[in-house]
N, C-alpha and C positions, 0 to 999 in steps of 0.2 A: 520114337520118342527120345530126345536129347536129355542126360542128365548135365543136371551141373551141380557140379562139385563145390562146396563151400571149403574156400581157404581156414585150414584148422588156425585159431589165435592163439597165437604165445601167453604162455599161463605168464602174472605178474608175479614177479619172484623178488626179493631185497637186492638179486644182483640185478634184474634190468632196473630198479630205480638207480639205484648208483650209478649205470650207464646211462640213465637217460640225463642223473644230474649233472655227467662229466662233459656230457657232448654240449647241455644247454651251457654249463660256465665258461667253454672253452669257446663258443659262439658271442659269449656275451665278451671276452677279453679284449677281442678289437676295439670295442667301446671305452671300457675301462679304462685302459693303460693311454691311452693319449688325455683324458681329464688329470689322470693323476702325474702326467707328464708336464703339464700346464697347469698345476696347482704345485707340484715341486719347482717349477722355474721361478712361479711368481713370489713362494718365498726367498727364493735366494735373490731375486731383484729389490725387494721388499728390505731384503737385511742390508743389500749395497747401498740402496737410495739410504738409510740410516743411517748408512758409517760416513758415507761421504757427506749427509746434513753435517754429523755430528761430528767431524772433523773440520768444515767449513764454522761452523758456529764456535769450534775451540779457537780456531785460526784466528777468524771476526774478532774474540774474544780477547786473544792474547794480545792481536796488536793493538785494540783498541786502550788498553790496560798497560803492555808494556813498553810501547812504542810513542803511542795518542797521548797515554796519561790521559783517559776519558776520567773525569773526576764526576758524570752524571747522578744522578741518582737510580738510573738502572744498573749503572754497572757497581755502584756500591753496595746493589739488594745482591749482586751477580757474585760476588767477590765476598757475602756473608754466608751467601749459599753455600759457595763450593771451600770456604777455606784455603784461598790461594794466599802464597808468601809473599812480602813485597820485599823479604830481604832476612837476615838472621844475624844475631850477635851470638859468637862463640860456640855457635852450634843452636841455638835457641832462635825457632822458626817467628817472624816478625809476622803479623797476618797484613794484609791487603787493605781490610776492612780497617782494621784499627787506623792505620793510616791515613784512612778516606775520613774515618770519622772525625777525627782530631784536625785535620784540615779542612774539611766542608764545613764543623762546628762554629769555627775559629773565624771561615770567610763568612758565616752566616753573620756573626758578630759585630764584624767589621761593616759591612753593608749597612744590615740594622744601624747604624750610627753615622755613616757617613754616605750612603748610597750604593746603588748598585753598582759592583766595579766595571768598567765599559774596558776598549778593547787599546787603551792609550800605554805607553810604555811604563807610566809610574804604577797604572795599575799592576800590569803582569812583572813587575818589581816587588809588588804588593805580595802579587800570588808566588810567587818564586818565594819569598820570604816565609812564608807562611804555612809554604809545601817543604821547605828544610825543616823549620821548627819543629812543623806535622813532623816528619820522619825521625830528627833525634828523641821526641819524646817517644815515639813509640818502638823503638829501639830500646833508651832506659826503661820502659814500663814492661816490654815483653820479657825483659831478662830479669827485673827486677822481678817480677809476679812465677818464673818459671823457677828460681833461687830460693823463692819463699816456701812456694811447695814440697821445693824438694827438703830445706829444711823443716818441714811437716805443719809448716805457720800461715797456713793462706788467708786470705783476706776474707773475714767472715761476712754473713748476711747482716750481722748486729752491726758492724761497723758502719758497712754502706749507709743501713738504714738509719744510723743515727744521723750522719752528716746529712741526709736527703730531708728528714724532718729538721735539722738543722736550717737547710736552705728553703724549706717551706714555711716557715715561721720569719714575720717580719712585723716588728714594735709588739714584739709578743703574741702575735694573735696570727695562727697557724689559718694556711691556705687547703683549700680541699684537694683532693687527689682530681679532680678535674678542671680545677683554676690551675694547679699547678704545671699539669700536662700541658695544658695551649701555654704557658708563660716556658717552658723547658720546647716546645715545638716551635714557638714565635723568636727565642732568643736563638737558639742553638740548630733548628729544626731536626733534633731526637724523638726518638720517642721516648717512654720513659723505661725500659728494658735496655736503649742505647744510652741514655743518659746515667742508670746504672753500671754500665761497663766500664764508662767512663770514671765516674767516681772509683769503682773498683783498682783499675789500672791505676790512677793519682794514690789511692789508699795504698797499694803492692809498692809503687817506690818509694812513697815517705814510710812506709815499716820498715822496709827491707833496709834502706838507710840508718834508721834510726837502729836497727840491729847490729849491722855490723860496723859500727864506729864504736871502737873501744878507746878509741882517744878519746872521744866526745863523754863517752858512760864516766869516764876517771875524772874527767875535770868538773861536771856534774855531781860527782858524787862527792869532790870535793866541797864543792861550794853549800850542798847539802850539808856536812858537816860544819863548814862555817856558820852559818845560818844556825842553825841547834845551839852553836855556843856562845849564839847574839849579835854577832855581827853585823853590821848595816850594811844593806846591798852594793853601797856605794864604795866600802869599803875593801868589802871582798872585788870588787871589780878594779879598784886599783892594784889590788896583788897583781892581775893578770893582763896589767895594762900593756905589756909590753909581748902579750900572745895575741896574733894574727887574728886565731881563730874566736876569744871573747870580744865581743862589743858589750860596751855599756851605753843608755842611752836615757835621759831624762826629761819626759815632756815638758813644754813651759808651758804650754797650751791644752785646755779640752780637746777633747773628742768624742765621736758619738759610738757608744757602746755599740752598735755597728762595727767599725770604720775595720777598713781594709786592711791590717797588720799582722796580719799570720795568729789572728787568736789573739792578740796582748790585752786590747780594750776590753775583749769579751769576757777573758780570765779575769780581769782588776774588777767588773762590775759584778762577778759573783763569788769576790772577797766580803765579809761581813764587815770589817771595821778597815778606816783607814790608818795604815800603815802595815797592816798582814802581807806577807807576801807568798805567791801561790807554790803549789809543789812543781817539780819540775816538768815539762809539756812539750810536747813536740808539735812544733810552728805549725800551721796550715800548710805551707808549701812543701815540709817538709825539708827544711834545710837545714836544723840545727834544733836545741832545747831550747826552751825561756822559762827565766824567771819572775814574774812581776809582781809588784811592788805598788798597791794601790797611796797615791796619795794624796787626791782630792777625790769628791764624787759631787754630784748635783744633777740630779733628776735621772735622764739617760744618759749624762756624758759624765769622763771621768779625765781623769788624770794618771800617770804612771810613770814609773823607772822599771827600767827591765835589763837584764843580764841576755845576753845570748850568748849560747856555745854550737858551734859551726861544725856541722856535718862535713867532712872532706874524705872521706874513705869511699865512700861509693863515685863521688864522680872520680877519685884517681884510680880506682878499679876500671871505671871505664875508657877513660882515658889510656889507660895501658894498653885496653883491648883494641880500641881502635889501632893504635899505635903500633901493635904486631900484626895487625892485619885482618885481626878478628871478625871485623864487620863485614858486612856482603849485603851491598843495595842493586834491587834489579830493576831499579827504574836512577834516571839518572834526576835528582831535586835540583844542583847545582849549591856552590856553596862548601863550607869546610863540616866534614860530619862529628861536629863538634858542638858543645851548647857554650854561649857564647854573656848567656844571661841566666839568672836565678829558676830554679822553677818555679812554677805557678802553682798559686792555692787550685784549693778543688773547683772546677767550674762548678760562678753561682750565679744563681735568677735575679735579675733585678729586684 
């Protein structure tokens, strides 16, 4: 009779689990390390394909913007995005956007009134003109609003907002915030957040002017003292007939409490009696004080004499700048980087 012998079993103990755990991970490793070897490749192809999009799309970018001068409307959402310069006064960074605004606003304008500009030499005369203009103001506006700040005086929201219901009000009877919007998108195509900027930047350089003209505060303060001690406007303006910077001027004709004058008609029709004349005001455009001098009135139109005293401090400040070398344009507009003409009231709605 054959015995057989039963093979004695290994008792389980914490160490053969441990050996049994070390032999299955070191089995299962071949597995592992090549997924995780092709899940670390694919990020780093992952992060190259990125850099090199996002290096083609700055590229795309920049020449289309600084090369092209793409003036589209994508590249001026492109250019609000990212805050790029199109240039700086004295150190004072010019934004891109601004730029674009103030000259896309300007051709919307222009078209609206006479057609769409086509592709003939007087147009792109047109647009050349229009892309300098664009640039000196937004040159005086960037410095004038970065000056204001720093003198602790920036351009409040009360402000804005008066001139915007200013220009939403026409024969006295105020426009809604959604007639307004499509008349500020039809005329200018802004929205009204850009059409806000806009007024902002016009508001920072007629302040900032009217601040630092201390010649302009003395001869004004003069003429306030004249006036106190009776004077007739006409008369005070001939003391100063022979200064550059006073005009005197005396309508012989109506106009409508409207009309386009930096303020004068507006000021004379919210005089109570004829012959008051107003405290002193700083013109819509921003170029200097007025005084007026109501002296007919009838229905909406009126009459006036008015005094002006002429802002020249801020543009010979900038004139200087340019002149030492201050400015730095990274697109080339063509043209002398100089303003050549008056500034502009605040853009208004028909």
């Amino acid at each position: 009779m054959i015995k057989i012998r039963k093979k004695k079993s290994a008792a389980i103990t914490q160490q053969n689990l441990e050996e049994s755990r070390e032999e299955i991970l070191a089995k299962g490793k071949k597995f592992r390390y090549p997924f995780q070897y092709a899940k670390h490749r694919l990020v780093i192809i992952t992060i190259l394909i990125s850099i090199v999009a996002l290096s083609t799309f700055t590229l795309v970018g920049w020449l289309q913007l600084y090369k092209t001068q793409n003036t589209s409307d994508v590249m001026y959402r492109f250019t609000k995005v990212l805050h790029l310069p199109v240039g700086e006064v004295d150190g004072v960074k010019v934004l891109y956007s601004d730029y674009l605004m103030l000259y896309r606003s300007s051709i919307k304008s222009i078209e609206r009134q006479q057609g769409t500009l086509d592709d003939s030499e007087d147009s792109q005369h047109l647009r050349d003109y229009y892309k300098r203009q664009a640039m000196d103001s937004a040159e005086e506006y960037s410095y004038a609003l970065a000056k204001l700040n720093e003198m602790g005086k920036p351009v409040s929201d009360d402000g804005i907002n008066a001139v915007i219901d200013e220009h939403k009000t026409i024969d006295g009877e105020k426009r809604s915030d959604a007639a307004f919007e499509g008349i500020v998108r039809e005329n200018f195509n802004l929205s009204i957040s850009e059409y806000r900027r806009m007024i902002m930047l016009s508001l920072a350089r007629k302040n900032y002017a009217a601040e630092i003209d201390e010649g302009a505060k003395k001869i004004a303060s003069e003429i306030e003292k004249e006036l106190e001690a009776g004077k007739a406007l006409n008369e005070i303006a001939d003391k100063y007939k022979e200064n550059e910077n006073v005009d005197y001027e005396s309508l012989s004709e109506m106009v409508d409490a409207s009309n386009l004058d930096s303020g004068r008609a507006a000021m004379a029709m919210s005089l109570e009696e004829v012959g008051d004349v107003s405290k002193r005001f700083v013109s819509k455009n921003g170029d200097g004080f007025y005084f007026v001098k109501l002296t007919k009135r009838d229905g909406n139109k009126v009459r006036y004499d008015s005094i002006k005293v002429r802002f020249t401090e801020f543009d010979e400040t900038m004139k200087k700048i340019r002149e030492e070398g201050k400015v730095k344009e990274y697109i080339s507009v063509g043209g002398q980087a100089e303003n050549d003409t008056e500034p502009t009231e605040e853009p208004k709605t028909d």
